[in-house]
Backbone as JSON Lines, residues from 0, in Angstrom:
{"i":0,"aa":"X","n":[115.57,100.01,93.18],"ca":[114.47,99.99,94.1],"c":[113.19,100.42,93.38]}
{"i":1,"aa":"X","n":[112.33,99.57,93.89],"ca":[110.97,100.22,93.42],"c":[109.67,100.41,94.53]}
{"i":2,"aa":"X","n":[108.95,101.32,94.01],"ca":[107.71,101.47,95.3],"c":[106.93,100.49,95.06]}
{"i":3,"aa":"X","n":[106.41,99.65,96.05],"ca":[105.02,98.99,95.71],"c":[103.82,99.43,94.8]}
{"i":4,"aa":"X","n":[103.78,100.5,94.73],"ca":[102.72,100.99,93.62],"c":[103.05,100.92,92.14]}
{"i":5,"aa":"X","n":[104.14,100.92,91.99],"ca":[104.82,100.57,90.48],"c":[105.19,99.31,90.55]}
{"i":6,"aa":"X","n":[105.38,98.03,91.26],"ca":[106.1,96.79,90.77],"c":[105.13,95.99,90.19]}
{"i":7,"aa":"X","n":[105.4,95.23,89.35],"ca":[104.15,94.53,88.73],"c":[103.59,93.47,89.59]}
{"i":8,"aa":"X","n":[102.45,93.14,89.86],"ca":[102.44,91.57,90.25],"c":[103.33,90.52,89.98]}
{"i":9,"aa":"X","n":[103.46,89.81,90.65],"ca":[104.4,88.15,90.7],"c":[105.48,88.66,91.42]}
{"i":10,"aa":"X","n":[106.38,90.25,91.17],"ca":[107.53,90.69,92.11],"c":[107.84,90.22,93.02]}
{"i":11,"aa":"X","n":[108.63,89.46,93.5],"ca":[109.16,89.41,94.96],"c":[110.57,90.25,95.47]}
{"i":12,"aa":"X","n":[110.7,91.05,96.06],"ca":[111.42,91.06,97.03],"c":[111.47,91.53,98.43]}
{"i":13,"aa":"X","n":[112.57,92.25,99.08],"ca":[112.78,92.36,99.95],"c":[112.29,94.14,100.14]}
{"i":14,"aa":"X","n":[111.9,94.43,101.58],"ca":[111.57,95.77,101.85],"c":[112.82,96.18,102.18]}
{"i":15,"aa":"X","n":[113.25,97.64,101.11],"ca":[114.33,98.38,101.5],"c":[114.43,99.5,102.15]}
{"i":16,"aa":"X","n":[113.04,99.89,102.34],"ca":[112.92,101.53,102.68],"c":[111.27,101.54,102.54]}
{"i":17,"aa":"X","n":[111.21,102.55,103.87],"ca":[109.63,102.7,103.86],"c":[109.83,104.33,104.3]}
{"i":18,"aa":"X","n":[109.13,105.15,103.48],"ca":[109.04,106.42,103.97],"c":[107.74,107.13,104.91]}
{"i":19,"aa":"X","n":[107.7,106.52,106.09],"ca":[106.21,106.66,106.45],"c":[106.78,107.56,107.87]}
{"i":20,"aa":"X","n":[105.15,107.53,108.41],"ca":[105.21,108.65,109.7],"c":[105.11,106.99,110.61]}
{"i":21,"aa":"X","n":[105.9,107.58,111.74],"ca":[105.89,106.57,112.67],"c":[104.79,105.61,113.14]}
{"i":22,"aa":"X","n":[103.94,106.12,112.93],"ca":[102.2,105.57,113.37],"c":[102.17,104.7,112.12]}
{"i":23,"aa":"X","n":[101.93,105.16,110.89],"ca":[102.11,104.14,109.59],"c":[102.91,102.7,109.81]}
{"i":24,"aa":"X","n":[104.44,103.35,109.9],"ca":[105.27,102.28,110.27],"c":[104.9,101.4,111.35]}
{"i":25,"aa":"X","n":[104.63,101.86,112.45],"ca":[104.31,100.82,113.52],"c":[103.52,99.89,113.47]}
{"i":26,"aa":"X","n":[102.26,100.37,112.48],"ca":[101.04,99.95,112.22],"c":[101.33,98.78,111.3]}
{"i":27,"aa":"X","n":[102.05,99.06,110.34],"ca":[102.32,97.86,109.07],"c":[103.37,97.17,109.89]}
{"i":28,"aa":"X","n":[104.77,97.47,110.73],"ca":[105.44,96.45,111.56],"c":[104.62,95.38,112.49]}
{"i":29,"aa":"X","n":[103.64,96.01,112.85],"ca":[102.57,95.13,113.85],"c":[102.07,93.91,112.82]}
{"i":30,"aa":"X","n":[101.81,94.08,111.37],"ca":[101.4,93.34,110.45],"c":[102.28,92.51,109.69]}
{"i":31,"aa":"X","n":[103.28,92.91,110.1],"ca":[104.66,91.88,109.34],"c":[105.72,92.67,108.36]}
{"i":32,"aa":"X","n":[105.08,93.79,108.18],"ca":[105.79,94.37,106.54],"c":[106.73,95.21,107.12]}
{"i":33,"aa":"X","n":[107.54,95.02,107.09],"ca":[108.82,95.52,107.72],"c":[110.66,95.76,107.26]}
{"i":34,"aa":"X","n":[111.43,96.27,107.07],"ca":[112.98,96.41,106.76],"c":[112.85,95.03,106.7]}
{"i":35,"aa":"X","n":[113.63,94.67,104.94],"ca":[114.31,93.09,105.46],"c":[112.84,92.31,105.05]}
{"i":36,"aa":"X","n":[112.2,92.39,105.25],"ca":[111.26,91.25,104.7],"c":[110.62,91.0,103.77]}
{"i":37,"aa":"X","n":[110.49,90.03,103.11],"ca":[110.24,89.49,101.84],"c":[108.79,89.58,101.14]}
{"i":38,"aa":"X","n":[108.7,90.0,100.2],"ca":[107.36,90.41,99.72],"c":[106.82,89.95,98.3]}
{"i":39,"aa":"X","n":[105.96,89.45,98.32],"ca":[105.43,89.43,96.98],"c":[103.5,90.31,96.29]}
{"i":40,"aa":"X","n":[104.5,90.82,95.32],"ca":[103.04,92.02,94.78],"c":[102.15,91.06,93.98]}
{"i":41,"aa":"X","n":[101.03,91.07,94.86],"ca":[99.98,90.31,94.44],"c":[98.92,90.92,93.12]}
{"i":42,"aa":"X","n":[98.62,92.3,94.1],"ca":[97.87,93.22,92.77],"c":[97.98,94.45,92.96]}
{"i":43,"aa":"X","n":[98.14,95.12,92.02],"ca":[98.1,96.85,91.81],"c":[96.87,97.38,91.76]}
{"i":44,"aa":"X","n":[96.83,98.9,92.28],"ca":[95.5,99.46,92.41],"c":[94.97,99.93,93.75]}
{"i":45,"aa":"X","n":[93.92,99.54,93.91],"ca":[93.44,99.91,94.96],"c":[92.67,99.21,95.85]}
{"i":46,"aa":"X","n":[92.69,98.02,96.64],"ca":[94.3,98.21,97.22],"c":[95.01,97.79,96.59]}
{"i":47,"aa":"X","n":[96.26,97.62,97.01],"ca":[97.8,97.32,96.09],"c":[97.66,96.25,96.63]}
{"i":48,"aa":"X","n":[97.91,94.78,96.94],"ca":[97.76,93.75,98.35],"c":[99.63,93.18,97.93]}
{"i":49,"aa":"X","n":[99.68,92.99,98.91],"ca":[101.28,92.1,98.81],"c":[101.02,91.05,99.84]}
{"i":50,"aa":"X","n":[101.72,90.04,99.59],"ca":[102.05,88.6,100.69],"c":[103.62,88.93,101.34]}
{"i":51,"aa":"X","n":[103.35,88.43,102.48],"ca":[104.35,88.02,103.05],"c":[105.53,87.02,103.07]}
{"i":52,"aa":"X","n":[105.9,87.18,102.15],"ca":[106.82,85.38,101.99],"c":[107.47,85.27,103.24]}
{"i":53,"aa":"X","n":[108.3,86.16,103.99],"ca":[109.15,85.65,104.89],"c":[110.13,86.88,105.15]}
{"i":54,"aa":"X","n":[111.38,86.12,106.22],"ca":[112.49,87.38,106.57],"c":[113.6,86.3,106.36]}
{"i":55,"aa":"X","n":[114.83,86.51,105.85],"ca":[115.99,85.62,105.31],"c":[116.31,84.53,106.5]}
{"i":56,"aa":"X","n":[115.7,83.49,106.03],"ca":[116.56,82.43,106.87],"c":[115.15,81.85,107.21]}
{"i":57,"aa":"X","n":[113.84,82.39,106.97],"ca":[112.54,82.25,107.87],"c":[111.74,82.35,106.98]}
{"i":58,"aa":"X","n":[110.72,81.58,106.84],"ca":[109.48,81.38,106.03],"c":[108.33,82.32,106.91]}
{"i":59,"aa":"X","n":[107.49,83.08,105.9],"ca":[107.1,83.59,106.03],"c":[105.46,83.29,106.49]}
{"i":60,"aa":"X","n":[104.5,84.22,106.94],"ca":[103.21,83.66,107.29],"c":[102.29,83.61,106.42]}
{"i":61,"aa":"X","n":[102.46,84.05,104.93],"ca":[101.66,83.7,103.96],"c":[100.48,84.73,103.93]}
{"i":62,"aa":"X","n":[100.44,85.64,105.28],"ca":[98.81,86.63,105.13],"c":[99.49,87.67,104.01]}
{"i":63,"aa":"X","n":[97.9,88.3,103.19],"ca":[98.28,89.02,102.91],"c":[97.76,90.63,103.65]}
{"i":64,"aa":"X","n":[98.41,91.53,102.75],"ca":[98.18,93.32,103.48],"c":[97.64,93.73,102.36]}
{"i":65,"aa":"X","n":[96.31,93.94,102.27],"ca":[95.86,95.41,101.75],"c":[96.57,96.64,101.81]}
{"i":66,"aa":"X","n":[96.87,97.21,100.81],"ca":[97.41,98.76,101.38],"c":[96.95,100.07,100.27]}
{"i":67,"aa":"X","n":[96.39,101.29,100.58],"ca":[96.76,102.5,99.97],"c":[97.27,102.76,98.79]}
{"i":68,"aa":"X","n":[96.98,103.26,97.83],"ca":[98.1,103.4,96.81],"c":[98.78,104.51,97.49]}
{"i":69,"aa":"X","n":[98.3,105.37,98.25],"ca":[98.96,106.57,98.53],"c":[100.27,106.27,99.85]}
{"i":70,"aa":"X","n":[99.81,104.55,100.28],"ca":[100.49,104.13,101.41],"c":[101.91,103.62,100.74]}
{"i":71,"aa":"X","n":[101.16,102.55,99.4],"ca":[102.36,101.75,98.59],"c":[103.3,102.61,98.08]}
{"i":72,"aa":"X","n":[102.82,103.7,98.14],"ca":[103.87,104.87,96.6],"c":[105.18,104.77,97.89]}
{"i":73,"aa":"X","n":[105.19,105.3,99.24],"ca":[106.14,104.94,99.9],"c":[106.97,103.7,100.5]}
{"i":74,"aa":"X","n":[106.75,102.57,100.11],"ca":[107.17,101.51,100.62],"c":[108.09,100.8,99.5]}
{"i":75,"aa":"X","n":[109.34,100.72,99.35],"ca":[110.51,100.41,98.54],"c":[111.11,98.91,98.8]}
{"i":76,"aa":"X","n":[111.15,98.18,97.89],"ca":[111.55,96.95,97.59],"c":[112.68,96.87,96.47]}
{"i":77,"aa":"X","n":[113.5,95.83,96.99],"ca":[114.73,95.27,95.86],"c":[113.7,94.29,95.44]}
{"i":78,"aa":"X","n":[113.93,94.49,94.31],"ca":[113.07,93.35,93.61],"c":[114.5,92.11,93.31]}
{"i":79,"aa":"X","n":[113.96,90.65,93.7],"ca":[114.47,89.69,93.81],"c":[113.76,88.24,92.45]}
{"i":80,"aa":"X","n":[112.67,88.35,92.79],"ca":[112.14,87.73,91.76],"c":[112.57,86.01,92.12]}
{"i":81,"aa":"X","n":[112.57,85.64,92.9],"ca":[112.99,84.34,93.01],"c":[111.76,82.98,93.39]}
Protein backbone atom coordinates (compact mmCIF):
# COMPACT_ATOMS: atom_id res chain seq x y z
CA UNK A 1 0.00 0.00 0.00
CA UNK A 2 0.92 3.40 -0.59
CA UNK A 3 -0.38 7.00 0.47
CA UNK A 4 -1.26 9.27 -2.29
CA UNK A 5 1.41 11.63 -1.31
CA UNK A 6 4.20 9.19 -2.10
CA UNK A 7 2.86 7.35 -5.39
CA UNK A 8 4.35 8.68 -8.40
CA UNK A 9 2.22 10.04 -11.17
CA UNK A 10 0.78 7.60 -13.94
CA UNK A 11 -0.10 5.09 -10.60
CA UNK A 12 -3.27 3.58 -10.83
CA UNK A 13 -4.97 1.84 -8.33
CA UNK A 14 -7.52 1.02 -6.12
CA UNK A 15 -8.40 2.95 -2.64
CA UNK A 16 -7.53 0.63 0.27
CA UNK A 17 -7.77 2.65 3.30
CA UNK A 18 -8.42 6.19 4.10
CA UNK A 19 -7.52 7.38 7.55
CA UNK A 20 -9.68 10.46 7.88
CA UNK A 21 -12.24 12.09 10.39
CA UNK A 22 -15.68 11.40 9.27
CA UNK A 23 -16.41 14.93 7.81
CA UNK A 24 -13.13 14.39 5.50
CA UNK A 25 -14.45 11.06 4.47
CA UNK A 26 -17.91 12.09 3.71
CA UNK A 27 -16.69 15.03 1.97
CA UNK A 28 -14.28 13.12 -0.56
CA UNK A 29 -17.22 10.08 -0.72
CA UNK A 30 -19.61 12.92 -1.94
CA UNK A 31 -16.73 13.42 -4.69
CA UNK A 32 -16.22 9.87 -5.76
CA UNK A 33 -12.95 8.87 -3.87
CA UNK A 34 -13.96 6.21 -1.93
CA UNK A 35 -13.05 2.18 -0.56
CA UNK A 36 -12.73 0.20 -3.79
CA UNK A 37 -12.30 2.82 -6.29
CA UNK A 38 -9.94 3.23 -8.86
CA UNK A 39 -7.49 5.99 -9.03
CA UNK A 40 -5.00 7.45 -11.00
CA UNK A 41 -2.07 9.99 -9.51
CA UNK A 42 -2.01 12.68 -11.78
CA UNK A 43 0.49 15.05 -9.81
CA UNK A 44 2.34 15.32 -6.55
CA UNK A 45 2.59 18.35 -4.39
CA UNK A 46 0.37 20.71 -3.72
CA UNK A 47 -2.30 19.82 -4.62
CA UNK A 48 -1.65 16.13 -5.10
CA UNK A 49 -4.75 15.82 -7.95
CA UNK A 50 -5.82 12.15 -8.76
CA UNK A 51 -8.60 11.02 -11.49
CA UNK A 52 -11.15 8.90 -11.04
CA UNK A 53 -10.97 5.94 -13.37
CA UNK A 54 -13.83 4.00 -11.97
CA UNK A 55 -15.18 1.17 -9.29
CA UNK A 56 -14.63 -2.68 -10.63
CA UNK A 57 -17.00 -3.59 -13.19
CA UNK A 58 -17.77 0.42 -13.84
CA UNK A 59 -16.05 3.10 -15.69
CA UNK A 60 -15.34 5.79 -14.02
CA UNK A 61 -16.31 9.75 -14.35
CA UNK A 62 -13.00 10.93 -15.42
CA UNK A 63 -13.20 14.32 -12.87
CA UNK A 64 -10.41 15.01 -11.23
CA UNK A 65 -9.83 15.86 -7.02
CA UNK A 66 -7.48 18.30 -5.88
CA UNK A 67 -6.34 17.28 -2.51
CA UNK A 68 -3.97 18.39 0.59
CA UNK A 69 -0.78 16.89 0.92
CA UNK A 70 -1.65 16.74 4.52
CA UNK A 71 -5.15 15.13 3.18
CA UNK A 72 -3.17 12.63 0.57
CA UNK A 73 -0.52 11.44 3.32
CA UNK A 74 -3.82 9.57 4.61
CA UNK A 75 -5.46 8.07 1.71
CA UNK A 76 -3.94 4.40 0.77
CA UNK A 77 -3.98 2.72 -2.56
CA UNK A 78 -2.93 -0.85 -4.01
CA UNK A 79 -1.17 0.24 -6.69
CA UNK A 80 -2.40 -1.71 -9.87
CA UNK A 81 -0.80 0.05 -12.67
CA UNK A 82 -2.94 -1.21 -15.43
Amino acid sequence: MTSLVDAQPGVCGSVAKADLDAKDAALLRAMGLSPNVRVRVCRRGTPCIVEIVGREGREGCGCRIGLSPELARHIFIDSVND
